[in-house]
C-alpha distance (Angstrom), angle and dihedral (degrees) to the residues before:
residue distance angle dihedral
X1 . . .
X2 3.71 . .
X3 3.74 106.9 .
X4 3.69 93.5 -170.0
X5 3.62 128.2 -173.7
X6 4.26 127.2 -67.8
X7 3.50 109.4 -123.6
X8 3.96 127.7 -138.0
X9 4.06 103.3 -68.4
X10 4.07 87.3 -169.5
X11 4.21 103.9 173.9
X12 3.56 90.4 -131.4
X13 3.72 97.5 52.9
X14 4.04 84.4 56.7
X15 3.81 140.2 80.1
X16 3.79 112.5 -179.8
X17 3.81 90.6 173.1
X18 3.91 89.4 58.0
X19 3.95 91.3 29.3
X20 4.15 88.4 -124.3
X21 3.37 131.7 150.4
X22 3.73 129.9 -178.7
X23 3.62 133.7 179.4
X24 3.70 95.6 -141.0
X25 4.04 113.3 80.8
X26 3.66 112.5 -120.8
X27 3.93 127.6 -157.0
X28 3.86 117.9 -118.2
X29 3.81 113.8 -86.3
X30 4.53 88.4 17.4
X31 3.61 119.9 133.1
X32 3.83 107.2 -98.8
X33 3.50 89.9 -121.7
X34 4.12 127.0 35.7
X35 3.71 122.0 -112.6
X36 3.36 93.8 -136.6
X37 3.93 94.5 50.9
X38 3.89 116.8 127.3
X39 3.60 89.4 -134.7
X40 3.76 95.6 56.0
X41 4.09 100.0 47.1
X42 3.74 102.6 35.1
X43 4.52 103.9 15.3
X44 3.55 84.1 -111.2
X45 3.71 98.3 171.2
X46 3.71 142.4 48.3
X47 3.36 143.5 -127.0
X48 4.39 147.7 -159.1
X49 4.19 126.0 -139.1
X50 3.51 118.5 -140.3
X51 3.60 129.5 -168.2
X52 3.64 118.1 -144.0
X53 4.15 123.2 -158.5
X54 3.90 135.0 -178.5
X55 3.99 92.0 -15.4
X56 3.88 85.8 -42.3
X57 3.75 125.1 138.0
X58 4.14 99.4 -151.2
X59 3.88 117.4 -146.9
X60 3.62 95.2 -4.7
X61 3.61 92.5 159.5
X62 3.22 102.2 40.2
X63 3.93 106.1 47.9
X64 3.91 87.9 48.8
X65 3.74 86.3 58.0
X66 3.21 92.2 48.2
X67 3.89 91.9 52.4
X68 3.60 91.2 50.8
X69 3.88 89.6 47.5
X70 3.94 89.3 60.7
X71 4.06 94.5 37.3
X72 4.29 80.8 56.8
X73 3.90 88.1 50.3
X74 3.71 98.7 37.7
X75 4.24 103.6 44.7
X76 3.47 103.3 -108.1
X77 3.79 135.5 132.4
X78 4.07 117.2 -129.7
X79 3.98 104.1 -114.2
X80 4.02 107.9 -105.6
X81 3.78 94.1 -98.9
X82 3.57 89.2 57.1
X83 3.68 97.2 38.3
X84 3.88 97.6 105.5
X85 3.99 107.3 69.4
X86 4.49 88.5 -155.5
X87 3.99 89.0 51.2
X88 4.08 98.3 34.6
X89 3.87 90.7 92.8
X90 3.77 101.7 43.7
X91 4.24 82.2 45.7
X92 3.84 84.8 63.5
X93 3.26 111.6 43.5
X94 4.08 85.0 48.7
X95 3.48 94.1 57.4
X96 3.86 84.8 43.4
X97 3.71 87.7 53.8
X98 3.99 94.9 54.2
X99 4.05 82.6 51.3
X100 4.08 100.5 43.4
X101 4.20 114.7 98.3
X102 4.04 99.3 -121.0
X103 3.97 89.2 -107.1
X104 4.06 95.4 47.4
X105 3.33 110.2 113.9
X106 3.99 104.0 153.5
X107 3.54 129.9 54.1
X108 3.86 159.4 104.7
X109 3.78 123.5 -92.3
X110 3.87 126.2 -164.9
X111 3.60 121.1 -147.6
X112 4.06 113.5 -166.4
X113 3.55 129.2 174.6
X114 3.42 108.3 -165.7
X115 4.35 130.0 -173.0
X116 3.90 106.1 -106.7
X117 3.81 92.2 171.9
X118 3.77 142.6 46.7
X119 3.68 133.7 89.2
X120 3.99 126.9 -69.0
X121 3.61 118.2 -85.1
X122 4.15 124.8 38.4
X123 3.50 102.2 -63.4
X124 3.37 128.5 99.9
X125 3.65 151.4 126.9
X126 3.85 133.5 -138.3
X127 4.09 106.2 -24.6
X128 3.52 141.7 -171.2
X129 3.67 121.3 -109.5
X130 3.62 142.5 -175.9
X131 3.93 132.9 -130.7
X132 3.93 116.9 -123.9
X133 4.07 113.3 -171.7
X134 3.79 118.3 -156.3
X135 3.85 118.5 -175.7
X136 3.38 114.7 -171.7
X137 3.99 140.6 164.6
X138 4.00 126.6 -69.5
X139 3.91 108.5 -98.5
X140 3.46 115.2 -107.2
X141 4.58 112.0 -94.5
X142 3.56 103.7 -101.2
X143 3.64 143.6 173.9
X144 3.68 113.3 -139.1
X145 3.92 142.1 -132.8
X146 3.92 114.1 -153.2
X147 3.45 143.9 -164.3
X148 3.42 128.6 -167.8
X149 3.72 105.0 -141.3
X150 4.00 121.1 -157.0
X151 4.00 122.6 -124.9
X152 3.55 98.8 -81.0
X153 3.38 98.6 54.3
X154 3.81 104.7 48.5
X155 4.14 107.5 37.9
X156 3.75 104.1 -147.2
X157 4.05 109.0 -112.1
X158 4.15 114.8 -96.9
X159 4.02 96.1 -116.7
X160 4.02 101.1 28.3
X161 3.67 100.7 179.1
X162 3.91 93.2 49.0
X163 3.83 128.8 61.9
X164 3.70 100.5 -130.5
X165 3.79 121.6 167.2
X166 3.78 92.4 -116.9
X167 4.43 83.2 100.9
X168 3.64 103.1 158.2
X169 3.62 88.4 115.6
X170 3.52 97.3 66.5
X171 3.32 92.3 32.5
X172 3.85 94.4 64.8
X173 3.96 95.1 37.7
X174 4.10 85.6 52.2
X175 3.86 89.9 51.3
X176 4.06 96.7 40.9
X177 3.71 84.5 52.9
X178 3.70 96.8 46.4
X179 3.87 94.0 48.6
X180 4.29 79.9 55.8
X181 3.45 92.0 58.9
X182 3.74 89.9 -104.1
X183 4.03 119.4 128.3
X184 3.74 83.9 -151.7
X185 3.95 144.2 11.4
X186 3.25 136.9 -153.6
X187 3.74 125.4 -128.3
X188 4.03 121.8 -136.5
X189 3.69 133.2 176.5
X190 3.71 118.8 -136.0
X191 4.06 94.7 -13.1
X192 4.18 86.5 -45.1
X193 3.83 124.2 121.1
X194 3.81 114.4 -114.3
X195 3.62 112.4 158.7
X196 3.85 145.9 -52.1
X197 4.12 116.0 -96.2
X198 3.74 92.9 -92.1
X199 4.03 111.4 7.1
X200 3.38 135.8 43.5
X201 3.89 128.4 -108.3
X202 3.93 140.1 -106.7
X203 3.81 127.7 155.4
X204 3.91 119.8 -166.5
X205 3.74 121.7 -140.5
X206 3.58 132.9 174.7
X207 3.90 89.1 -22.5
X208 3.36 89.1 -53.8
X209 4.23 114.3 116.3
X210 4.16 115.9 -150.4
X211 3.86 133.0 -172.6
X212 3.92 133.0 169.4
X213 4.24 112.7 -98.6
X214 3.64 121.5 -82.8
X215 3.47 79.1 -136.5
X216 3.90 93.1 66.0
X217 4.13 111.0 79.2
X218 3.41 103.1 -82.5
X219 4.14 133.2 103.8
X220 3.50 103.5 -95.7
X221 4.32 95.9 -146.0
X222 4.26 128.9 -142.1
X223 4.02 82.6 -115.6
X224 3.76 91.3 54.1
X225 3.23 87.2 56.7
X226 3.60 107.9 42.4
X227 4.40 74.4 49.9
X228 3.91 89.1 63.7
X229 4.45 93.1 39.6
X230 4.08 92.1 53.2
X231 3.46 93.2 36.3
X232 4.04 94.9 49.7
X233 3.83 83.6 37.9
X234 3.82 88.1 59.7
X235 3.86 102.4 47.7
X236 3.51 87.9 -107.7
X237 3.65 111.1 141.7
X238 3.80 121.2 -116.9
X239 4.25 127.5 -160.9
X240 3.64 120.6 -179.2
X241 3.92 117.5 -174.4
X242 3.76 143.7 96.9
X243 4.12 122.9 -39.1
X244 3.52 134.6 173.7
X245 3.54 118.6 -131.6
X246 4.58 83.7 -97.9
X247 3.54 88.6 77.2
X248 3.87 88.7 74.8
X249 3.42 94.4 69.3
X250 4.01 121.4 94.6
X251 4.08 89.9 15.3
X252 3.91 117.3 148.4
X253 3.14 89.9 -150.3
X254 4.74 144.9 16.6
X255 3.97 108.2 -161.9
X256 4.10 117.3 -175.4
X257 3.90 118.6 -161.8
X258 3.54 128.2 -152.6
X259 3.85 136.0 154.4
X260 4.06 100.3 -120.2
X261 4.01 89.8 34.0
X262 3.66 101.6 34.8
X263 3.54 112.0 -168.9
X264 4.08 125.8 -1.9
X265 3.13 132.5 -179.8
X266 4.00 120.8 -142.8
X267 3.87 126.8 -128.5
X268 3.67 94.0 -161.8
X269 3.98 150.4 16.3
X270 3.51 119.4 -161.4
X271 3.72 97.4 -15.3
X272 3.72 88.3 -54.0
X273 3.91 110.9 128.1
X274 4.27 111.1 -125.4
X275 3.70 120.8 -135.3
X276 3.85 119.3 -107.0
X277 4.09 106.5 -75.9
X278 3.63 116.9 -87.7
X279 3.66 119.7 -113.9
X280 4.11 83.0 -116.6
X281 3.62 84.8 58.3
X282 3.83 101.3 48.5
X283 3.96 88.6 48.3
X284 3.36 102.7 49.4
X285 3.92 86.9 48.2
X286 3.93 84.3 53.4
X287 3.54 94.8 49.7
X288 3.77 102.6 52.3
X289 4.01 88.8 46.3
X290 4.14 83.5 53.9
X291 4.01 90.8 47.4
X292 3.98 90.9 42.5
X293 3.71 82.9 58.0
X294 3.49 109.1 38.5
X295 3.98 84.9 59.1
X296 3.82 92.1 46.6
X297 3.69 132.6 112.4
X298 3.72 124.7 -133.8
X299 3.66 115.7 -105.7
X300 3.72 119.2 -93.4
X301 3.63 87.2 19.6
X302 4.14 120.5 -117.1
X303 4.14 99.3 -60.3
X304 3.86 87.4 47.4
X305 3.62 95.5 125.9
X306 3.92 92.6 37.8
Protein backbone atom coordinates (compact mmCIF):
# COMPACT_ATOMS: atom_id res chain seq x y z
CA UNK A 1 0.00 0.00 0.00
CA UNK A 2 0.91 3.50 -0.82
CA UNK A 3 1.48 5.27 2.43
CA UNK A 4 1.66 8.60 0.85
CA UNK A 5 2.50 11.76 2.39
CA UNK A 6 0.22 13.91 5.29
CA UNK A 7 -0.43 17.13 4.09
CA UNK A 8 -0.28 20.54 6.10
CA UNK A 9 -3.40 20.24 8.68
CA UNK A 10 -2.82 24.17 9.54
CA UNK A 11 -6.04 25.14 12.07
CA UNK A 12 -6.73 28.04 10.12
CA UNK A 13 -6.93 26.36 6.81
CA UNK A 14 -9.79 24.11 8.57
CA UNK A 15 -13.48 24.28 9.50
CA UNK A 16 -14.69 21.13 11.22
CA UNK A 17 -18.06 22.76 11.93
CA UNK A 18 -18.54 23.33 8.09
CA UNK A 19 -16.37 20.15 7.25
CA UNK A 20 -13.93 22.58 4.93
CA UNK A 21 -10.65 22.38 4.17
CA UNK A 22 -8.54 24.66 2.12
CA UNK A 23 -5.04 24.68 1.20
CA UNK A 24 -4.59 28.33 1.52
CA UNK A 25 -4.04 29.55 5.34
CA UNK A 26 -6.59 31.93 6.43
CA UNK A 27 -6.33 34.57 9.33
CA UNK A 28 -8.77 34.24 12.30
CA UNK A 29 -12.12 35.97 11.73
CA UNK A 30 -11.19 36.04 7.31
CA UNK A 31 -13.70 35.01 4.92
CA UNK A 32 -12.91 31.39 3.96
CA UNK A 33 -12.65 32.34 0.60
CA UNK A 34 -11.13 35.88 -0.86
CA UNK A 35 -13.28 38.39 -2.55
CA UNK A 36 -11.05 38.97 -5.01
CA UNK A 37 -10.56 35.17 -5.89
CA UNK A 38 -11.02 34.16 -9.61
CA UNK A 39 -13.01 31.35 -8.56
CA UNK A 40 -15.51 33.37 -6.61
CA UNK A 41 -16.31 36.32 -9.32
CA UNK A 42 -16.11 34.50 -12.59
CA UNK A 43 -16.28 30.14 -11.41
CA UNK A 44 -12.90 30.09 -12.50
CA UNK A 45 -12.00 26.70 -11.31
CA UNK A 46 -13.17 23.17 -11.32
CA UNK A 47 -13.85 20.55 -9.33
CA UNK A 48 -14.37 16.20 -8.97
CA UNK A 49 -17.32 14.25 -6.71
CA UNK A 50 -16.42 11.36 -4.94
CA UNK A 51 -18.53 8.93 -3.31
CA UNK A 52 -17.35 7.44 -0.21
CA UNK A 53 -18.75 3.82 1.26
CA UNK A 54 -18.05 1.68 4.44
CA UNK A 55 -14.73 3.73 5.26
CA UNK A 56 -14.00 3.53 1.46
CA UNK A 57 -12.69 6.35 -0.64
CA UNK A 58 -14.36 5.31 -4.28
CA UNK A 59 -12.33 6.16 -7.48
CA UNK A 60 -9.69 7.92 -5.74
CA UNK A 61 -7.39 7.51 -8.49
CA UNK A 62 -9.29 8.01 -11.05
CA UNK A 63 -11.31 11.29 -10.28
CA UNK A 64 -7.92 12.97 -9.30
CA UNK A 65 -6.78 12.12 -12.76
CA UNK A 66 -9.46 13.31 -14.06
CA UNK A 67 -9.03 16.70 -12.20
CA UNK A 68 -5.63 16.98 -13.35
CA UNK A 69 -6.80 16.10 -16.94
CA UNK A 70 -9.10 19.29 -16.92
CA UNK A 71 -6.45 21.59 -14.86
CA UNK A 72 -3.97 20.48 -18.18
CA UNK A 73 -6.84 21.62 -20.55
CA UNK A 74 -8.01 24.57 -18.63
CA UNK A 75 -4.41 26.54 -17.54
CA UNK A 76 -4.18 25.94 -14.13
CA UNK A 77 -1.46 24.75 -11.77
CA UNK A 78 -2.39 21.70 -9.24
CA UNK A 79 -2.23 23.35 -5.63
CA UNK A 80 1.14 22.07 -3.84
CA UNK A 81 -0.62 19.39 -1.84
CA UNK A 82 -1.85 17.99 -4.88
CA UNK A 83 1.18 18.55 -6.91
CA UNK A 84 2.43 14.88 -6.99
CA UNK A 85 -0.12 12.81 -9.26
CA UNK A 86 1.11 9.09 -7.06
CA UNK A 87 0.43 10.99 -3.61
CA UNK A 88 -2.75 13.25 -4.81
CA UNK A 89 -5.22 10.54 -3.58
CA UNK A 90 -3.72 9.60 -0.24
CA UNK A 91 -3.46 13.81 0.17
CA UNK A 92 -7.30 13.71 0.00
CA UNK A 93 -8.51 11.29 1.82
CA UNK A 94 -6.05 12.72 4.73
CA UNK A 95 -7.43 15.92 4.68
CA UNK A 96 -10.82 14.06 4.52
CA UNK A 97 -9.78 12.20 7.56
CA UNK A 98 -9.00 15.47 9.71
CA UNK A 99 -12.73 16.50 8.51
CA UNK A 100 -14.69 12.96 9.05
CA UNK A 101 -16.86 12.68 12.64
CA UNK A 102 -15.04 9.46 14.25
CA UNK A 103 -18.28 7.30 13.46
CA UNK A 104 -18.68 8.60 9.64
CA UNK A 105 -18.17 6.08 7.51
CA UNK A 106 -20.26 7.11 4.28
CA UNK A 107 -20.14 10.08 2.35
CA UNK A 108 -19.35 12.45 -0.59
CA UNK A 109 -16.24 14.61 -0.76
CA UNK A 110 -15.66 17.59 -3.15
CA UNK A 111 -12.37 18.38 -4.38
CA UNK A 112 -12.12 22.04 -6.11
CA UNK A 113 -9.26 23.74 -7.35
CA UNK A 114 -10.10 27.03 -7.84
CA UNK A 115 -7.82 30.25 -9.67
CA UNK A 116 -6.66 32.56 -6.75
CA UNK A 117 -4.44 34.62 -9.07
CA UNK A 118 -4.40 36.36 -12.41
CA UNK A 119 -5.27 39.77 -13.51
CA UNK A 120 -8.91 41.38 -13.65
CA UNK A 121 -10.92 40.79 -16.58
CA UNK A 122 -11.08 37.20 -18.66
CA UNK A 123 -7.80 36.88 -19.83
CA UNK A 124 -5.30 35.02 -18.56
CA UNK A 125 -2.67 32.51 -18.92
CA UNK A 126 -1.50 29.57 -16.73
CA UNK A 127 -2.61 30.49 -12.90
CA UNK A 128 -2.22 29.40 -9.57
CA UNK A 129 -5.00 27.88 -7.72
CA UNK A 130 -5.91 26.59 -4.46
CA UNK A 131 -7.61 23.24 -3.28
CA UNK A 132 -10.89 23.57 -1.14
CA UNK A 133 -12.16 20.02 0.41
CA UNK A 134 -15.82 19.66 1.31
CA UNK A 135 -16.99 16.41 3.00
CA UNK A 136 -20.34 16.11 3.32
CA UNK A 137 -23.12 13.35 4.09
CA UNK A 138 -24.21 10.33 1.71
CA UNK A 139 -27.46 11.37 -0.20
CA UNK A 140 -30.36 9.81 0.85
CA UNK A 141 -31.31 6.09 -1.65
CA UNK A 142 -33.85 7.21 -3.89
CA UNK A 143 -35.87 6.24 -6.76
CA UNK A 144 -36.28 8.93 -9.23
CA UNK A 145 -38.99 10.74 -11.41
CA UNK A 146 -37.60 12.33 -14.71
CA UNK A 147 -38.30 14.57 -17.24
CA UNK A 148 -36.67 15.01 -20.21
CA UNK A 149 -36.66 18.69 -20.78
CA UNK A 150 -36.26 20.22 -24.45
CA UNK A 151 -33.42 22.87 -25.39
CA UNK A 152 -34.98 25.80 -24.15
CA UNK A 153 -35.57 24.77 -20.99
CA UNK A 154 -32.25 23.29 -19.82
CA UNK A 155 -29.22 25.65 -21.37
CA UNK A 156 -26.41 23.25 -21.98
CA UNK A 157 -23.38 24.08 -19.42
CA UNK A 158 -20.37 26.46 -20.99
CA UNK A 159 -17.45 23.71 -20.68
CA UNK A 160 -19.56 20.30 -21.00
CA UNK A 161 -16.88 17.82 -20.78
CA UNK A 162 -15.31 19.47 -17.60
CA UNK A 163 -16.86 19.97 -14.14
CA UNK A 164 -16.12 23.56 -13.58
CA UNK A 165 -17.76 25.51 -10.78
CA UNK A 166 -19.50 27.83 -13.21
CA UNK A 167 -23.00 25.24 -12.36
CA UNK A 168 -25.82 27.35 -13.25
CA UNK A 169 -26.62 25.00 -15.88
CA UNK A 170 -27.49 22.29 -13.81
CA UNK A 171 -28.69 24.31 -11.46
CA UNK A 172 -31.54 25.66 -13.65
CA UNK A 173 -32.29 22.20 -15.42
CA UNK A 174 -32.53 20.67 -11.62
CA UNK A 175 -35.02 23.47 -10.66
CA UNK A 176 -37.15 23.41 -14.11
CA UNK A 177 -37.48 19.78 -13.43
CA UNK A 178 -38.39 20.08 -9.86
CA UNK A 179 -41.11 22.76 -10.50
CA UNK A 180 -42.50 19.64 -13.11
CA UNK A 181 -42.79 17.41 -10.48
CA UNK A 182 -39.66 15.70 -11.60
CA UNK A 183 -36.69 15.07 -8.94
CA UNK A 184 -34.48 15.27 -11.96
CA UNK A 185 -34.37 16.23 -15.79
CA UNK A 186 -32.62 15.38 -18.40
CA UNK A 187 -30.90 17.76 -20.71
CA UNK A 188 -31.04 17.31 -24.71
CA UNK A 189 -29.75 19.31 -27.53
CA UNK A 190 -31.94 19.89 -30.47
CA UNK A 191 -34.66 17.07 -29.41
CA UNK A 192 -31.41 14.59 -28.60
CA UNK A 193 -30.70 13.02 -25.18
CA UNK A 194 -27.51 14.27 -23.50
CA UNK A 195 -27.54 13.74 -19.92
CA UNK A 196 -29.49 14.25 -16.64
CA UNK A 197 -28.43 17.55 -14.41
CA UNK A 198 -25.95 15.61 -12.39
CA UNK A 199 -25.47 11.88 -13.82
CA UNK A 200 -25.14 10.48 -16.88
CA UNK A 201 -27.71 8.33 -18.85
CA UNK A 202 -28.33 4.59 -19.92
CA UNK A 203 -31.64 2.93 -20.77
CA UNK A 204 -31.87 -0.96 -21.00
CA UNK A 205 -33.90 -2.66 -23.63
CA UNK A 206 -34.34 -6.09 -24.54
CA UNK A 207 -30.91 -6.90 -22.87
CA UNK A 208 -29.48 -4.52 -24.76
CA UNK A 209 -27.87 -1.28 -22.55
CA UNK A 210 -27.84 2.41 -24.48
CA UNK A 211 -26.33 5.83 -23.58
CA UNK A 212 -25.83 9.16 -25.60
CA UNK A 213 -21.90 9.56 -27.15
CA UNK A 214 -19.18 10.84 -25.10
CA UNK A 215 -18.62 12.53 -28.08
CA UNK A 216 -21.93 14.57 -27.78
CA UNK A 217 -21.49 17.73 -25.16
CA UNK A 218 -21.97 16.27 -22.11
CA UNK A 219 -19.38 15.14 -19.08
CA UNK A 220 -18.81 11.75 -19.72
CA UNK A 221 -18.46 10.57 -15.58
CA UNK A 222 -15.83 7.72 -13.82
CA UNK A 223 -19.28 5.81 -13.01
CA UNK A 224 -20.28 5.93 -16.63
CA UNK A 225 -17.51 4.40 -17.28
CA UNK A 226 -17.07 1.82 -14.81
CA UNK A 227 -21.16 1.30 -16.33
CA UNK A 228 -19.69 0.49 -19.85
CA UNK A 229 -16.34 -1.90 -18.16
CA UNK A 230 -18.89 -4.23 -16.00
CA UNK A 231 -21.32 -4.20 -18.47
CA UNK A 232 -18.78 -5.23 -21.45
CA UNK A 233 -17.22 -7.48 -18.76
CA UNK A 234 -20.59 -9.23 -18.44
CA UNK A 235 -21.52 -9.92 -22.13
CA UNK A 236 -23.96 -7.40 -21.84
CA UNK A 237 -24.17 -5.43 -24.91
CA UNK A 238 -23.34 -1.72 -24.92
CA UNK A 239 -24.46 1.18 -27.83
CA UNK A 240 -23.42 4.65 -27.49
CA UNK A 241 -24.84 7.23 -30.09
CA UNK A 242 -27.53 9.80 -30.65
CA UNK A 243 -31.40 9.32 -29.33
CA UNK A 244 -34.27 11.37 -29.26
CA UNK A 245 -36.10 11.60 -26.24
CA UNK A 246 -38.78 8.45 -28.21
CA UNK A 247 -36.34 6.02 -27.43
CA UNK A 248 -37.49 6.16 -23.75
CA UNK A 249 -40.52 4.70 -24.36
CA UNK A 250 -41.05 0.74 -23.92
CA UNK A 251 -37.58 0.52 -21.80
CA UNK A 252 -37.36 -2.20 -18.99
CA UNK A 253 -35.39 -0.37 -17.38
CA UNK A 254 -33.70 4.03 -16.89
CA UNK A 255 -30.30 3.84 -14.84
CA UNK A 256 -28.50 7.38 -13.85
CA UNK A 257 -24.73 7.35 -12.83
CA UNK A 258 -23.02 9.60 -10.71
CA UNK A 259 -19.88 9.46 -8.48
CA UNK A 260 -21.52 10.32 -4.86
CA UNK A 261 -24.87 8.37 -5.94
CA UNK A 262 -23.52 5.67 -8.00
CA UNK A 263 -26.05 3.95 -9.76
CA UNK A 264 -30.06 4.71 -9.53
CA UNK A 265 -32.54 3.41 -10.92
CA UNK A 266 -35.66 5.64 -12.07
CA UNK A 267 -39.39 5.03 -11.23
CA UNK A 268 -40.62 7.19 -13.93
CA UNK A 269 -40.00 9.18 -17.33
CA UNK A 270 -42.22 11.74 -18.25
CA UNK A 271 -44.97 10.87 -15.90
CA UNK A 272 -44.92 7.41 -17.29
CA UNK A 273 -44.63 4.76 -14.44
CA UNK A 274 -41.31 2.15 -15.09
CA UNK A 275 -41.65 -1.50 -14.63
CA UNK A 276 -40.03 -3.17 -11.57
CA UNK A 277 -36.01 -3.37 -12.33
CA UNK A 278 -34.83 -6.30 -14.13
CA UNK A 279 -32.62 -8.68 -12.45
CA UNK A 280 -29.96 -7.49 -15.34
CA UNK A 281 -30.47 -4.17 -13.98
CA UNK A 282 -30.03 -4.82 -10.23
CA UNK A 283 -26.71 -6.81 -11.07
CA UNK A 284 -25.07 -4.68 -13.09
CA UNK A 285 -25.82 -1.91 -10.43
CA UNK A 286 -24.18 -4.42 -7.91
CA UNK A 287 -21.30 -4.99 -9.88
CA UNK A 288 -20.07 -1.49 -10.57
CA UNK A 289 -20.58 -0.64 -6.68
CA UNK A 290 -18.19 -3.97 -6.12
CA UNK A 291 -15.58 -2.63 -8.87
CA UNK A 292 -15.86 1.07 -7.41
CA UNK A 293 -14.73 -0.57 -4.29
CA UNK A 294 -12.35 -3.01 -5.06
CA UNK A 295 -10.29 0.02 -6.63
CA UNK A 296 -10.90 2.21 -3.56
CA UNK A 297 -8.66 3.52 -0.95
CA UNK A 298 -9.38 3.42 2.70
CA UNK A 299 -10.33 6.62 4.21
CA UNK A 300 -7.70 8.74 5.76
CA UNK A 301 -5.28 6.87 3.81
CA UNK A 302 -2.38 4.58 5.68
CA UNK A 303 -0.46 7.55 7.82
CA UNK A 304 -3.95 8.76 8.95
CA UNK A 305 -3.23 8.65 12.50
CA UNK A 306 0.44 9.94 11.98
Amino acid sequence: MNEGKRPPMHDDTRDSRRKTWTSRPVPPDAPAVAASGRGLRYGDGIFVTLGIAHGLLLDAARQLDRLRSAADALGFRPPPPFGDANEAPWVLAAVLESLRAAEATDGTARLQWSAVGGPRGFGRGEVDTEAIVDLGPAPAPRAPAVVVLESHEAPLPALPRWKTCSALAAVLCEGEARALGADTGIRTLDGILLEAGSANLFWLRDGRLFTPGADLPLYAGSVRERTIECATDAGLPVEEGAWDADELRDIDALLLTNAARGIELAVSVDGRALPEPPELALALAEAVAARREADSIAFGGADATA
